[in-house]
Structures are given as structure tokens and as C-alpha cells.
N, C-alpha and C positions, 0 to 999 in steps of 0.2 A: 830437111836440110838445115845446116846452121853456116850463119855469117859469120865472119873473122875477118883478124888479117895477122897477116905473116907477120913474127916480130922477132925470129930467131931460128938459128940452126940448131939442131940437135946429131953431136956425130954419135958415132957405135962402130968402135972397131971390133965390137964381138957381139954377136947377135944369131941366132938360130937359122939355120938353113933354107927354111920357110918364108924369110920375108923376101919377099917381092924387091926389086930394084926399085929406087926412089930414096928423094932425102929424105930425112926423118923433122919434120919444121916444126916451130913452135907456134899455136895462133891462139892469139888473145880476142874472146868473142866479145858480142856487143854489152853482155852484163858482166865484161870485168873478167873471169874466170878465163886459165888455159888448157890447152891440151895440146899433145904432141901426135900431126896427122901425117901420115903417109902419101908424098905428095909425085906421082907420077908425071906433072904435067909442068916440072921446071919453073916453080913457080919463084920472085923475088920477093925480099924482106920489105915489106909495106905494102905487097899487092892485098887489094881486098880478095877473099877464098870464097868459095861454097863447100861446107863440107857435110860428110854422111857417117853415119857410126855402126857399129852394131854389126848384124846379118846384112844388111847390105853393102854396107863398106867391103867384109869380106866372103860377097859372092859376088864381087867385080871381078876376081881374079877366077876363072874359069878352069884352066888348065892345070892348077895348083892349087892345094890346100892353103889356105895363106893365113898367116894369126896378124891381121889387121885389126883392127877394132876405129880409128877413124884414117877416111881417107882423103883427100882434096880431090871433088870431083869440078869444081870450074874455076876461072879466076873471071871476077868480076872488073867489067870495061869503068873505069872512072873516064869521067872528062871534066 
């Protein structure tokens, strides 16, 4: 799993039939670098993420083939 946080949206009004419902966000991890993850769980801009990549990101989605490659699997509780 890698930490982040949310620091942007990414829209796609055209995009392959295969992706899964969710926004497409931008997260800037903790050395600086971003990536655009697939985020199921309604996540906002500044929540800190937990995210997964690869084969596991998509073998989350079970019922579908899905070309995910990272996807937000928590959002971490700040206080």
C-alpha cells in the first residue's frame, strides 16, 4: 500500500467501457511524485488515501475485467 493525498480531479469524458464507476483523482505521495487512482470510496481533495497498484488494484473488481492499475482502497482518519 502507498500513502497520499488527494490534490485534484481528473475528468474523462471518454474513456473505455471497462472502467469501473468512480472519480478518476490525482494523489501526490509522500516522496513528491503523482499518479491518477481510481477512487470508489468518495474520497475529498486533501483527504489523506491508502492506495494499491498493479494486480491487486485490479482484482478488486471481481465481476468485471477492469484496466485499473491504482486504486484508493481507504481514506485515512486525521485528527
Amino acid at each position: 500500500m502507498i500513502k497520499g493525498r488527494v490534490t485534484g480531479r481528473v475528468w474523462s469524458s471518454k474513456h473505455i467501457d471497462t472502467l469501473p464507476g468512480g472519480a478518476l483523482l490525482q494523489v501526490t505521495l509522500e516522496d513528491g511524485a503523482t499518479l491518477i487512482a481510481l477512487d470508489p470510496l468518495g474520497c475529498d481533495e486533501g483527504e489523506q488515501v491508502l492506495v494499491t497498484q498493479g494486480s491487486v488494484a485490479a482484482g478488486y473488481f471481481t465481476k468485471m475485467k477492469a484496466s485499473v492499475d491504482a486504486l484508493i482502497i481507504g481514506s485515512i482518519d486525521e485528527t
